[in-house]
C-alpha positions in Angstrom: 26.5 16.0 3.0 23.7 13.4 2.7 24.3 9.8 4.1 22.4 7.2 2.5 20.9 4.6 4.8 19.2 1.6 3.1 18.0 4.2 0.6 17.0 7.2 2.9 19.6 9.7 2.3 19.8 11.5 5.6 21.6 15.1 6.5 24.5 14.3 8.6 24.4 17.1 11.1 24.6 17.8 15.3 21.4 19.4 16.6 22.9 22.8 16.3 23.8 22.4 12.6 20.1 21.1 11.9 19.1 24.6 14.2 21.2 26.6 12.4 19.8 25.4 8.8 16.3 25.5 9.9 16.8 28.8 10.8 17.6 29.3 7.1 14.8 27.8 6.0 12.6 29.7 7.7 13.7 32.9 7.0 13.4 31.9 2.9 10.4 32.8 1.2 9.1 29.7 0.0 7.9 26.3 1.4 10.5 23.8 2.5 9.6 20.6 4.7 11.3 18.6 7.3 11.2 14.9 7.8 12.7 12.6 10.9 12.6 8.8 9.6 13.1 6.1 12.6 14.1 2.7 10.9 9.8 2.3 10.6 10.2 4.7 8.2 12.9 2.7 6.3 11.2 -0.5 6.6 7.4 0.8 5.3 9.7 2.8 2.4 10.6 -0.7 0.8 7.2 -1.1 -0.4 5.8 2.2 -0.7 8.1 4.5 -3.6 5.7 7.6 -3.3 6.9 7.6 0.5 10.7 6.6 0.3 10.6 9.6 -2.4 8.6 11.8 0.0 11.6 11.1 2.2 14.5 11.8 -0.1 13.0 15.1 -1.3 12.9 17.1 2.0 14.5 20.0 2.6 16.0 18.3 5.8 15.6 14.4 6.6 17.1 13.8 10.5 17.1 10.6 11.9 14.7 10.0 14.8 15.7 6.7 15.8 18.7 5.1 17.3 17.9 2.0 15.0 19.4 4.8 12.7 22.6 5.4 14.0 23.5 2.1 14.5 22.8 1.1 11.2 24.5 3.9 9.8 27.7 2.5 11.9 26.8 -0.6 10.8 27.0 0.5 7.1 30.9 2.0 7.6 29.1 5.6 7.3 28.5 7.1 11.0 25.9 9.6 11.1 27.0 12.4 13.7 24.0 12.2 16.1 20.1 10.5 16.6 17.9 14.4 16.2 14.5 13.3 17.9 12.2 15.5 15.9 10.3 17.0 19.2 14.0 18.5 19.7 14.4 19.7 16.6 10.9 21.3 16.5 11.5 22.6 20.2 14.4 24.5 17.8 12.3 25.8 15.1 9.4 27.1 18.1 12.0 29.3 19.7 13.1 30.5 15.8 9.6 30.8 15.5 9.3 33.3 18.8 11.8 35.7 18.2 10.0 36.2 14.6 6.6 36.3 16.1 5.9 34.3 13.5 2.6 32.0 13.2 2.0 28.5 14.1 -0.5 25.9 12.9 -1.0 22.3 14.6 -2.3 19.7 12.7 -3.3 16.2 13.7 -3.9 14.0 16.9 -6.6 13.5 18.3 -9.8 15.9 19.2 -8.3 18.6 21.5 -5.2 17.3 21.6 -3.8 20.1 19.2 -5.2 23.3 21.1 -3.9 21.8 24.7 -0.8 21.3 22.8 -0.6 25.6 21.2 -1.9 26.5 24.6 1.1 24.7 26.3 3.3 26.1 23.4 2.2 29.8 23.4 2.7 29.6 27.6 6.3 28.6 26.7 6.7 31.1 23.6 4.4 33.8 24.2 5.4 35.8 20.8 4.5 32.5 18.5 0.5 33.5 17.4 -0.9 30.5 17.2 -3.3 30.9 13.6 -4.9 27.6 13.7 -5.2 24.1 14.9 -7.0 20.7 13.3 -6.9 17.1 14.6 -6.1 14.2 12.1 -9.3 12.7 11.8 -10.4 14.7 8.6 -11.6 13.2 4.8 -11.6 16.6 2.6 -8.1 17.2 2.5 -8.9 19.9 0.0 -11.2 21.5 2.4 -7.9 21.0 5.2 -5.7 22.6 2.7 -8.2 26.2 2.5 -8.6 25.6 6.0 -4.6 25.8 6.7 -4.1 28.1 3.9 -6.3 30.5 5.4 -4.6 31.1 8.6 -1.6 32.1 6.9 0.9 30.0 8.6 4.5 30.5 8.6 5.6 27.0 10.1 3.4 23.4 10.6 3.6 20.7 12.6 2.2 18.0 10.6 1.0 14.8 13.3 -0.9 12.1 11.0 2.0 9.7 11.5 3.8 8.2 8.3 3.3 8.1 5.3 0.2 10.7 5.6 2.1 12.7 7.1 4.9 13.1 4.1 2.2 12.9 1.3 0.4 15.5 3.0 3.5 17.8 3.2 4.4 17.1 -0.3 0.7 17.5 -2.0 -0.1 20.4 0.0 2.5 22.4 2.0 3.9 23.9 -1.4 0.1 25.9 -1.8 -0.3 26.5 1.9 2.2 29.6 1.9 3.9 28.5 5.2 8.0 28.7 5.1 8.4 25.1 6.5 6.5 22.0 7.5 7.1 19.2 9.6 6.3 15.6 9.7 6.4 14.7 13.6 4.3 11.4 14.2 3.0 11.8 17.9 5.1 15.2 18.9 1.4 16.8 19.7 0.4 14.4 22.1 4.2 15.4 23.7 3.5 19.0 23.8 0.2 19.2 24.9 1.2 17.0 28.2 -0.4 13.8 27.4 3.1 11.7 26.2 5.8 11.9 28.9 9.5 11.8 26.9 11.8 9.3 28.6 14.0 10.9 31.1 17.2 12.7 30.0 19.5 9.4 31.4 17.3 7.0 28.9 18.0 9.7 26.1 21.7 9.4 26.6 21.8 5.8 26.4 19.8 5.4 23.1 17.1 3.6 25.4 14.1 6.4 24.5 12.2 3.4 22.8 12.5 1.0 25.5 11.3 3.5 28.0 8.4 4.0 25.2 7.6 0.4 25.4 7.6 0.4 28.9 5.0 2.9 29.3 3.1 1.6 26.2 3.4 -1.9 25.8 1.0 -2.2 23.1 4.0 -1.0 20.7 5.6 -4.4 21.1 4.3 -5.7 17.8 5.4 -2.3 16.2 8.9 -2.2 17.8 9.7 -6.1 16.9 10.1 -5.0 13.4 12.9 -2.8 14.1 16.3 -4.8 14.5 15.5 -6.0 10.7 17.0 -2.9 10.0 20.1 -3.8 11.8 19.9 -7.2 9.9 19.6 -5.3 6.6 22.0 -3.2 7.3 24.5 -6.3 7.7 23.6 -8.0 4.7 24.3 -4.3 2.7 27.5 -4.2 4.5 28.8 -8.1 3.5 27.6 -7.2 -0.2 29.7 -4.4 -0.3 28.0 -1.5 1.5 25.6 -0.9 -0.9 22.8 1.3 0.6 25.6 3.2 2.8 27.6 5.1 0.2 27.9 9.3 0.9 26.4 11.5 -1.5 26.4 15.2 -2.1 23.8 17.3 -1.9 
């Protein structure tokens, strides 16, 4: 069942259910990808139509953002649970280990990606590690061989949004992987370099204030965020338009 939030329609699921279906997915021989919108995401989707449709045609689309899950209340339609996409790609690595299946990382910056699959591979020795690329590239076609070439089964895709998306949905089809997914700054996680707030922040919904703590440069970013909260109001008073439930 898909719940539509101000026009992203999002897969109401617990973080086992999204496991369980990415498991799926990644035993299907074909390319599906895997999106986690924050209410940025919803906001920049307004004005962009080739990224709110990005959005709406993924395989999976989990809400990264507690912004989310408020509006969703907000909108009479509860979604079940925020799915941070590091967590849900922590999920798809250990899928990806008992395979032995291959991993590429793409984006970040210089080095960031290879600290990253050497952290990975010390944590799931049976994931080969096929390739890595930073996101400062301008010949996506030569990207494309470049990934294409190593024969990956699963991506992690790091330009942040909307590249990533567009990349995913002009590329990932010809790449041959099984699944790829859009996950902003998860490299800079892996690899060491981005501490995630602790587990007590987590379980109040307070991961981007602990964020903003340790980077206060996001400030003008995360000022943008309770419009979503406002929107969702105004949807709500109009008669909930933008937080109806659809099937799949």
């Amino acid at each position: 069942m898909k719940t539509d939030v101000l026009g992203i329609r999002f897969d109401n699921m617990t973080r086992q259910e999204a496991a369980q279906r990415g498991a799926q997915l990644l035993d299907e021989d074909r390319f599906h990808y895997v999106v986690t919108p924050n209410p940025e995401f919803i906001l920049d989707s307004e004005k962009n139509p080739a990224f709110r449709q990005a959005l709406n045609r993924a395989d999976l689309v989990l809400p990264d953002g507690i912004g989310v899950i408020y509006a969703a209340k907000i909108l009479g339609t509860p979604i079940k649970e925020r799915l941070p996409g590091i967590e849900f790609a922590a999920d798809m690595l250990k899928c990806l280990n008992l395979r032995s299946g291959r991993l590429f990382l793409l984006g970040a910056k210089p080095h960031i990606a290879e600290e990253a699959g050497a952290h990975i591979r010390e944590q799931y020795p049976n994931i080969v590690l096929c390739g890595t690329h930073d996101g400062y590239f301008q010949d996506e076609e030569a990207l494309f061989r470049e990934v294409a070439d190593a024969r990956p089964d699963l991506i992690f895709v790091c330009l942040g949004a909307p590249k990533q998306e567009l990349w995913m949905t002009k590329w990932g089809p010809r790449t041959g992987a099984r699944m790829a997914i859009g996950l902003g700054g998860a490299l800079d996680v892996f690899s060491g370099h981005t501490i995630r707030a602790p587990e007590s922040w987590r379980r109040l919904g307070l991961e981007w204030a602990y964020r903003l703590k340790c980077e206060p440069q996001r400030f003008g970013r995360m000022a943008r965020l309770p419009l979503v909260l406002v929107k969702a109001t105004k949807a709500r008073v109009a008669g909930g338009k933008g937080g109806t439930k659809r099937g799949r």
